[in-house]
N, C-alpha and C positions, 0 to 999 in steps of 0.2 A: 715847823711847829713840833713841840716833844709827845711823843708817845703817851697817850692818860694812861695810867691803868687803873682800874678798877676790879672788884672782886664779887662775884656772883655765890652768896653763901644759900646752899641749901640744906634745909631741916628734916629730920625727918616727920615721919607722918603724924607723929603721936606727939610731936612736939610742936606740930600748926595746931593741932588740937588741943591739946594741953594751955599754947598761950590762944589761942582762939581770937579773940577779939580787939585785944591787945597789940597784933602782929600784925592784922590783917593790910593797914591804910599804909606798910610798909611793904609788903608785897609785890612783886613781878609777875605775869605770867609770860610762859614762853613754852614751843611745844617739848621741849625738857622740861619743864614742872616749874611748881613755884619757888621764887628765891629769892634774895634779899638782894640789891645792888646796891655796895659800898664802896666807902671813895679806899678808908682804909682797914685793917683789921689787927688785933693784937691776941694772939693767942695764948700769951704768956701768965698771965695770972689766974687768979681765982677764978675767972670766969670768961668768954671769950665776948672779945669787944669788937663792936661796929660800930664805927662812924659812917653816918650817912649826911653827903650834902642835898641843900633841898632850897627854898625861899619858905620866909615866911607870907602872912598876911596880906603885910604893905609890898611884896614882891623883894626883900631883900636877901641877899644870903644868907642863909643857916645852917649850922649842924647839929645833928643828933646824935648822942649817943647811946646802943645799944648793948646789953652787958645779957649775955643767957650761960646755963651750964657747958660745958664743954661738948658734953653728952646729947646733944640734941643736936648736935651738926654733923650733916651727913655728907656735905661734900664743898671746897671750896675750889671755883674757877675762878683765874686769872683770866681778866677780859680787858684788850687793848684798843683803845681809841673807843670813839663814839656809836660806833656802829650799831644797829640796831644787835640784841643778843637773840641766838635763837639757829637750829638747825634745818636743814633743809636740802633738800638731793641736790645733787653736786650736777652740772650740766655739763657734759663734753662734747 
């Protein structure tokens, strides 16, 4: 099976605040902060885009796309396979 990858975009603080209520049902938590998980991302135009997969209603597949200023992203991970996202002490 091939590698997913996905991308983990984080906002900064003034910019969860600024869209507020807007963002929120599109949100992650993880003990690195809140962030967005996307299938893909384009950072090339006017404004920076997210696609997000999801189901709709009747459970079928969908996507969203999300378009914010460039200026309000504060950080993008590359995240591989399904794995849950999120850090944690390392056990040896």
């Amino acid at each position: 099976m091939p590698d997913t990858t996905s991308y983990a975009v984080f906002l900064f603080p003034q910019a969860l605040e600024a869209l507020g209520d807007a963002i929120r049902p599109y949100l992650s938590d993880a003990p690195s902060g809140q962030h967005i998980v996307c299938a893909s991302i384009d950072a090339s135009g006017a404004y920076f885009e997210m696609t997000l997969q999801g189901t709709d209603a009747k459970g079928e597949p969908t996507e969203l796309e999300l378009r914010i200023p460039h200026a309000m992203v504060k950080l993008i991970m590359s995240l591989h396979d399904d794995h849950p996202f999120g850090f944690q002490a390392r056990k040896e």
